[in-house]
Backbone as a ProteinNet text record, in pm:
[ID]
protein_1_A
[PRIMARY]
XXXXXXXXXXXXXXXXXXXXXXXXXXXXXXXXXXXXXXXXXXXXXXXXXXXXXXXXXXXXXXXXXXXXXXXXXXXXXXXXXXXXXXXXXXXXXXXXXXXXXXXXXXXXXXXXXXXXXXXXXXXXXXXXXXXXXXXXXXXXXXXXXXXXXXXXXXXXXXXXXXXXX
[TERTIARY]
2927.6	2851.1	2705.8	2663.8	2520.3	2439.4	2318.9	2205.3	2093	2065.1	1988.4	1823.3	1743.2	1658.5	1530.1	1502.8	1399.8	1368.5	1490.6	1444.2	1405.7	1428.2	1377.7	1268.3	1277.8	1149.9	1092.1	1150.2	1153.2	1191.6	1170.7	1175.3	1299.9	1366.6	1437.8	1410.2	1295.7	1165.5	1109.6	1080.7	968.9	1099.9	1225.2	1354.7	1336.8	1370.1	1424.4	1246.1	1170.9	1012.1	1033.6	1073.2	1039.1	1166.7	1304.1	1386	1329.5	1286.3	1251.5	1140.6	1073.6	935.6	988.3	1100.5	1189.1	1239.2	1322.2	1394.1	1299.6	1153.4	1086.9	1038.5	1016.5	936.7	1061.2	1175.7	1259	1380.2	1329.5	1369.2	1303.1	1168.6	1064.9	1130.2	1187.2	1159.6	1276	1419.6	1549.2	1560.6	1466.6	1469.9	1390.5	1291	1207.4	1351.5	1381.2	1471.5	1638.5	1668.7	1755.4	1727.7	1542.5	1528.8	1516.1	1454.2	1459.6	1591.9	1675.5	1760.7	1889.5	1831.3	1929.7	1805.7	1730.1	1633.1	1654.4	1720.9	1764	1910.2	1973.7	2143.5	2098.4	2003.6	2011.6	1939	1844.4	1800.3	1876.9	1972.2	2090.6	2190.3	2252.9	2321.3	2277.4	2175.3	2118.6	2116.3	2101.6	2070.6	1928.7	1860.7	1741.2	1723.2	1746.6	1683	1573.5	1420.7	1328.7	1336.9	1259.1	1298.7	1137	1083.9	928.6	952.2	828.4	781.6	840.8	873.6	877.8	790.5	669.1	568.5	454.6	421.7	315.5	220.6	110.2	-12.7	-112.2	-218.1	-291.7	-355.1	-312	-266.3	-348.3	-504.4	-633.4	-565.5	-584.8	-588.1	-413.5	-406.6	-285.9	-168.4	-69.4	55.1	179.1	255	391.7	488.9	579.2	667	749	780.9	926.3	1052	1083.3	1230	1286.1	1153.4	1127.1	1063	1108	1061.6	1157.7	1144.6	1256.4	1286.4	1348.6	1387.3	1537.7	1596	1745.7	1776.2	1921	1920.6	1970.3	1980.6	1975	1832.1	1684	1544.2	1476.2	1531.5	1464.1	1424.4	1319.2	1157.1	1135	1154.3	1128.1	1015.5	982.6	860.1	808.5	756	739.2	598.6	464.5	332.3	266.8	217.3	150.1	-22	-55.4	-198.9	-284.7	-321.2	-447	-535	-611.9	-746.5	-822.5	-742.9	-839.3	-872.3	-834.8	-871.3	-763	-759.3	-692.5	-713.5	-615.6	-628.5	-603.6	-633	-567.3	-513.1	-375.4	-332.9	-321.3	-405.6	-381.9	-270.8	-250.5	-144.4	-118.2	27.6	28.2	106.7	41.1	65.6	134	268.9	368.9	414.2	361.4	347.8	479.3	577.6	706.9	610.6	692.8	666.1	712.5	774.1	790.4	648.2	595	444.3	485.6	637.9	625.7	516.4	460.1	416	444.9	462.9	483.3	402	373.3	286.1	362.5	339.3	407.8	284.8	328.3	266	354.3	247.4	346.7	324.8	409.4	446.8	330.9	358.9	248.9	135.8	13.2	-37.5	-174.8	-198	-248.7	-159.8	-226.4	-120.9	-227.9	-213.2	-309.6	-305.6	-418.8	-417.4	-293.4	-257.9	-106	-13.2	31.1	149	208.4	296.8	385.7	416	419.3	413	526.6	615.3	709.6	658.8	715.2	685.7	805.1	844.6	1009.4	959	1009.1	1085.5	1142.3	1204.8	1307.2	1246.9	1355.4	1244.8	1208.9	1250.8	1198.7	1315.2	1279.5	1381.6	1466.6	1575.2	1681.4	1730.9	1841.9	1876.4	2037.1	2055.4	2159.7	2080.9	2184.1	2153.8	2118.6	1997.6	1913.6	1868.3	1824.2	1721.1	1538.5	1476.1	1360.6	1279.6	1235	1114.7	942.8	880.7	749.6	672	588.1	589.2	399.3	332.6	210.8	194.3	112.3	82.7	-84.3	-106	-203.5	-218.5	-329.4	-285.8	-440	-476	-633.1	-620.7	-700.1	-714.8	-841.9	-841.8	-995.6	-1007.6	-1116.3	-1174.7	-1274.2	-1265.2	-1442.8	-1475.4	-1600.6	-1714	-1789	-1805.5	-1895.9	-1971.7	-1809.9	-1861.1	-1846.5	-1870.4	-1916.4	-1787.7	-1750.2	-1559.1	-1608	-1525.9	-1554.7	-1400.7	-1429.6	-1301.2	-1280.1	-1142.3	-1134.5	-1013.9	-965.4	-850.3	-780.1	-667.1	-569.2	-446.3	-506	-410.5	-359.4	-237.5	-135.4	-13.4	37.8	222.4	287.1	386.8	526.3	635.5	628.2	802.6	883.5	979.6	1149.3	1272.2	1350.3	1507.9	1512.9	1619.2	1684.2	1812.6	1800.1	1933	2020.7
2459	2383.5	2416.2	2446.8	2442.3	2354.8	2325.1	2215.9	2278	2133.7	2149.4	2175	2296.5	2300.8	2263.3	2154.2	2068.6	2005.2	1953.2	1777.6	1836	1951.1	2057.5	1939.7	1912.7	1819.5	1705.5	1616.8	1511.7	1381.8	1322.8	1184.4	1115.5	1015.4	965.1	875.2	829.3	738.6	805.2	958.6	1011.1	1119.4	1125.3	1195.8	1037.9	974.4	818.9	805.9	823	838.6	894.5	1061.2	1170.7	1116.8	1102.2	1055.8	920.9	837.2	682.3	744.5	824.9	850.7	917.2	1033.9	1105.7	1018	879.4	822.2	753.2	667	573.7	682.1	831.9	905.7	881.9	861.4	936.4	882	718.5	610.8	588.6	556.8	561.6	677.3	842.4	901.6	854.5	837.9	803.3	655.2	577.4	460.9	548.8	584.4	658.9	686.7	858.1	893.1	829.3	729.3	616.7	556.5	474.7	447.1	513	631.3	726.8	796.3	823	834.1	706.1	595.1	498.6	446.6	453	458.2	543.3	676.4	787.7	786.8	690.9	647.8	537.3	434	321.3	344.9	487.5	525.6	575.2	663.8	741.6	625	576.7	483.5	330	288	245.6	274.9	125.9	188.1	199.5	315.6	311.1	345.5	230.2	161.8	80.6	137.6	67.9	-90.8	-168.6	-319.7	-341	-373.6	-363	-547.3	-598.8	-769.5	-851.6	-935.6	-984.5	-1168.9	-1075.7	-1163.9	-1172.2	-1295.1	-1275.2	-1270.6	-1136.1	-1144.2	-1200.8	-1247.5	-1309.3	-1466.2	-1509.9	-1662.2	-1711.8	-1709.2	-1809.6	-1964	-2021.7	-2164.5	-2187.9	-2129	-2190.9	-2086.1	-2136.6	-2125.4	-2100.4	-1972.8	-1977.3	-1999.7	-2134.1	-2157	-2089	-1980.9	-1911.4	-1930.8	-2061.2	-2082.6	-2147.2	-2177.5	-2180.2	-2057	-1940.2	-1874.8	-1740	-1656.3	-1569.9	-1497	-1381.8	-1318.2	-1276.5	-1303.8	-1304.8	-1198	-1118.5	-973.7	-973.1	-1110.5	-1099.3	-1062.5	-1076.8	-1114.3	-1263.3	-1338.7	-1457.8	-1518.9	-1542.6	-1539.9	-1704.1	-1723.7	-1894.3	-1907.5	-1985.5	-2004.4	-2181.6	-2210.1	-2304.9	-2266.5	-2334.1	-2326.5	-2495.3	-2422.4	-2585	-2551.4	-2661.4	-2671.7	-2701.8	-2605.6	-2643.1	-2618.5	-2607.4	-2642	-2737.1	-2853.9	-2966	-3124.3	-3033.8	-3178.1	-3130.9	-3226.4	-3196.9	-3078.1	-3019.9	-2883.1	-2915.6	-2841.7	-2807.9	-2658.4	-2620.3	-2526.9	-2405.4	-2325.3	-2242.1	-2170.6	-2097.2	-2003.2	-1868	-1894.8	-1829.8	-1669	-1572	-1478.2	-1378	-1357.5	-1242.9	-1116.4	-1040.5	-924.5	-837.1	-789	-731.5	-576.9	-531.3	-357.5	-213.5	-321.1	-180.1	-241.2	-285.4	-326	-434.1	-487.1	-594.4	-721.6	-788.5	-890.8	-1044.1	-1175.8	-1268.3	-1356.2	-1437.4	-1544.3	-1654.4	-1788.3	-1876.6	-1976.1	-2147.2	-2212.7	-2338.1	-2406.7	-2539.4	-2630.8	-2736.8	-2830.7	-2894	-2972.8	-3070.1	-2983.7	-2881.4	-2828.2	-2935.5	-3052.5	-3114.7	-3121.2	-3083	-3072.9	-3126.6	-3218.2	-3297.2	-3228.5	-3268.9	-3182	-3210	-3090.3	-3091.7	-3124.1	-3099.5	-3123.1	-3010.2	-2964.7	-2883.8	-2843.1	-2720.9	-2714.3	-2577.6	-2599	-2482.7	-2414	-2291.9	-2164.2	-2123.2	-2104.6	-2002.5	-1970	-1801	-1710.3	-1624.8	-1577.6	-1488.7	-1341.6	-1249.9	-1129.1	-1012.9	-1040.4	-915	-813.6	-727.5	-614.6	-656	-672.4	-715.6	-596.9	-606.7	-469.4	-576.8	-491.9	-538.2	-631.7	-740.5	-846.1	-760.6	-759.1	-691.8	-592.1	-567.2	-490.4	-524.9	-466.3	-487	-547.8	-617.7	-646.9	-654.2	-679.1	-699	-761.4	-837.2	-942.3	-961.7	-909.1	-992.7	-1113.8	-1181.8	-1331.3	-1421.7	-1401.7	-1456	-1636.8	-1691.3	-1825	-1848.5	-1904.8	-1976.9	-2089.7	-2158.6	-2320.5	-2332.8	-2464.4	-2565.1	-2658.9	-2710.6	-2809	-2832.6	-3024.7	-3039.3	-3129.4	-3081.9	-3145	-3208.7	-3346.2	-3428.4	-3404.8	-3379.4	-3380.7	-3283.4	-3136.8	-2993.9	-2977	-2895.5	-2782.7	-2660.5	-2616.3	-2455.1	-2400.2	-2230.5	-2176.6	-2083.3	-2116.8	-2003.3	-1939.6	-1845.5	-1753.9	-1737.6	-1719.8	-1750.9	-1599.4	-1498.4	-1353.8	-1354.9	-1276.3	-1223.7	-1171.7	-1109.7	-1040.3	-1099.4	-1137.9	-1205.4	-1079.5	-1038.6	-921.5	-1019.9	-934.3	-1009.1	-921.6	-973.4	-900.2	-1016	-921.5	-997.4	-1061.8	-1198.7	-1283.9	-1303.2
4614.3	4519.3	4538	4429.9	4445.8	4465.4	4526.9	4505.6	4435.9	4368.5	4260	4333.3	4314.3	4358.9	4337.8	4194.4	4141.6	4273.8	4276.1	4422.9	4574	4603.8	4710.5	4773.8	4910.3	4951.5	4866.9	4834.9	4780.4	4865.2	4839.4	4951.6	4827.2	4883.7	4755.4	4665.8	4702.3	4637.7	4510.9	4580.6	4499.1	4397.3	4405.4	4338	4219.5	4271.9	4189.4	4075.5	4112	4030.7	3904.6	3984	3878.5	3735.9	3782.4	3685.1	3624.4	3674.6	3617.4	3486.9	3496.3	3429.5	3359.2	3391.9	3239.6	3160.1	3179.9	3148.6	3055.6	3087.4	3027.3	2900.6	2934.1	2846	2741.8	2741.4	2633.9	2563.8	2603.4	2554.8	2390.3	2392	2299.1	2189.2	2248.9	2173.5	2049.6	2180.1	2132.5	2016.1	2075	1933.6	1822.8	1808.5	1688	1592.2	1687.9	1634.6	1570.2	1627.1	1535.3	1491.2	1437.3	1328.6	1227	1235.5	1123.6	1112.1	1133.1	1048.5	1011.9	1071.7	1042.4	874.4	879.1	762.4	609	678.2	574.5	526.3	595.3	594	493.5	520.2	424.8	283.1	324.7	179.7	79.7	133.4	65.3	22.1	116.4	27.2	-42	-38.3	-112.4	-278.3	-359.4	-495.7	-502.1	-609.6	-559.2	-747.8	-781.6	-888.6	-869.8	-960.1	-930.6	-1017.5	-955.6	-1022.8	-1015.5	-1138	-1161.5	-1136.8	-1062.7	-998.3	-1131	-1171.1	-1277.8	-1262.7	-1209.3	-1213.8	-1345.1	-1416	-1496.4	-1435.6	-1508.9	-1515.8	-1586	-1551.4	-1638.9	-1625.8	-1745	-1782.1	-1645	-1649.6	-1562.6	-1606	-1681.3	-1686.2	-1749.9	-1813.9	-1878.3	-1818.4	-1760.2	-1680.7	-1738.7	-1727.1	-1773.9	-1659.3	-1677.7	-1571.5	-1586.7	-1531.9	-1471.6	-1514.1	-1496	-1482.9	-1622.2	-1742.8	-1868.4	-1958.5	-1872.1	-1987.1	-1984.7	-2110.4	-2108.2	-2200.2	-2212.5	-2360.5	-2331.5	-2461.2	-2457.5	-2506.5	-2471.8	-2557.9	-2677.6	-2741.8	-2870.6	-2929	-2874.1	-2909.9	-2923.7	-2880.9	-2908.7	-2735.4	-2780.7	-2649.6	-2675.1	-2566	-2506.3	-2372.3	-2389.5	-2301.9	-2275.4	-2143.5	-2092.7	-2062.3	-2112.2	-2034	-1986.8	-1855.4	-1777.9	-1863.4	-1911.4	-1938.1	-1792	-1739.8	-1619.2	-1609	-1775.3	-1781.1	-1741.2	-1733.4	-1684.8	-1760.5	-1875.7	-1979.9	-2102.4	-2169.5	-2319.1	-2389.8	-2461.7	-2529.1	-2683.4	-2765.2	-2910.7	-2943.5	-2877.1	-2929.1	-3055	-3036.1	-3182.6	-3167	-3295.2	-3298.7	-3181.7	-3130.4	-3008.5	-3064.6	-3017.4	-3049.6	-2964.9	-2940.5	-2870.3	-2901.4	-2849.2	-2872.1	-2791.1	-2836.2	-2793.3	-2682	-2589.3	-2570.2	-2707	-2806.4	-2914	-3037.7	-3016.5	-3061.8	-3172.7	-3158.6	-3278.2	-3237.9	-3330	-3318.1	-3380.5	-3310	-3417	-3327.1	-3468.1	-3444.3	-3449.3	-3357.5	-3328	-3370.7	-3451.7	-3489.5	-3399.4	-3311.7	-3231.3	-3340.2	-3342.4	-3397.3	-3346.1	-3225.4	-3154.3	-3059.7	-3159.7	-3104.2	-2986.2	-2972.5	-2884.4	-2744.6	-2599	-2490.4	-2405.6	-2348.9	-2203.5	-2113	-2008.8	-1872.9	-1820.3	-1747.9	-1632.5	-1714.4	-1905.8	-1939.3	-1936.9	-2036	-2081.7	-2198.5	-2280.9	-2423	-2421.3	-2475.4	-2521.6	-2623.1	-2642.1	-2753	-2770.6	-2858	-2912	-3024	-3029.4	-3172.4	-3160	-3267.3	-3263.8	-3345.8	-3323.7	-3399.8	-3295.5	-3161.3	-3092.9	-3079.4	-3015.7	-2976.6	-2899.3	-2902.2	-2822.1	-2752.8	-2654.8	-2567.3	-2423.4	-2372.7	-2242.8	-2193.4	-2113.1	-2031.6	-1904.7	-1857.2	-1718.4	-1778.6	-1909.8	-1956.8	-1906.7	-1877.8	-1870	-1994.4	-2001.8	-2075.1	-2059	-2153.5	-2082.4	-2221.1	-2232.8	-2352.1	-2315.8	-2412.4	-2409.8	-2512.1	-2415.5	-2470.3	-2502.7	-2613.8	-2629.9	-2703.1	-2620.6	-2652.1	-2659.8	-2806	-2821.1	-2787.9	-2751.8	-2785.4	-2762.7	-2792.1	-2798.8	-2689.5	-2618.7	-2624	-2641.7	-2625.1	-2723.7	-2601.8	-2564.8	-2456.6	-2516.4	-2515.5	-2538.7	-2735.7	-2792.8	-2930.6	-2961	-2868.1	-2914.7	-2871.4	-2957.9	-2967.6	-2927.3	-2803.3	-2775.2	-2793.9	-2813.4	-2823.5	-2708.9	-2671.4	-2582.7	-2590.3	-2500.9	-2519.8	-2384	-2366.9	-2264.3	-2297.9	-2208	-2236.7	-2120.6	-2117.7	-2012.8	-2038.1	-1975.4	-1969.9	-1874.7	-1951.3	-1915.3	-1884.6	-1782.3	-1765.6	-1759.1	-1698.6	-1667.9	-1728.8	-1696.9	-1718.6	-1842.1	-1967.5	-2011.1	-2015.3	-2053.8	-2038.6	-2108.9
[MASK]
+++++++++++++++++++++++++++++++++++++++++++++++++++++++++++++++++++++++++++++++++++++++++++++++++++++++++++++++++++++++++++++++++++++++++++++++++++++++++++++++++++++

């Protein structure tokens, strides 16, 4: 049998060192290397369908709640907004703008909405498509208030994404 001639004059202190310090070097390397390819196993089989936020942008004062709002793949667009301007509003005509550039204008019934209420919007008329189709919907909303007598106008823009339902 041969002996290994690395450990040649080595104490068994300073044999047990040199391996401890191979061992610590090549631990580090050995996790790296099984996260990256346990990384390239979950990329591959993974679906790697992108799914765009289906967060609104926009909408400073006036709020679209989520779980009230929506487009169906027939085309008909429902919507829930919180007024958090602060004070009373007078709703103008709310205007939804589809991604194939249709546009319709929506007239509320009870266009007056108090601070912190709730005012729905529905119409029908957009591009319809599959249930988990993408959408993306701009929304423009005027209203008024009047300070101490004087009426100012302002404007309330943003996009609504989401899947349709």
């Amino acid at each position: 049998m041969g002996k290994d001639e690395s450990l040649d004059g080595l104490t068994p202190a300073q044999a047990f060192g040199r391996g401890f310090r191979h061992c610590i070097l090549s631990i580090p390397i050995l996790v790296f290397v099984v996260l990256v390819l346990g990384g390239l196993v979950f990329f591959v089989l993974s679906n790697h369908e992108y799914s765009a936020p289906d967060i609104p942008t926009g909408f400073a004062k006036i709020k679209p709640q989520l779980a009230g709002t929506g487009l169906t793949h027939d085309g008909t667009f429902k919507a829930v907004f919180t007024n958090g301007v602060g004070t009373r509003i007078n709703v103008g005509i709310v205007s939804v703008t589809g991604s194939d550039g249709n546009t319709i204008n929506i007239i509320l019934s009870n266009h007056t909405v108090e601070a912190g209420e709730n005012f729905a919007v529905s119409a029908e008329g957009f591009k319809g498509g599959k249930v988990g189709d993408f959408y993306s919907l701009s929304v423009t909303i005027p209203y008024t208030v009047e300070f101490g007598g004087v009426t100012r106008e302002y404007k309330e823009n943003g996009t609504i994404p989401g899947r349709m339902e």
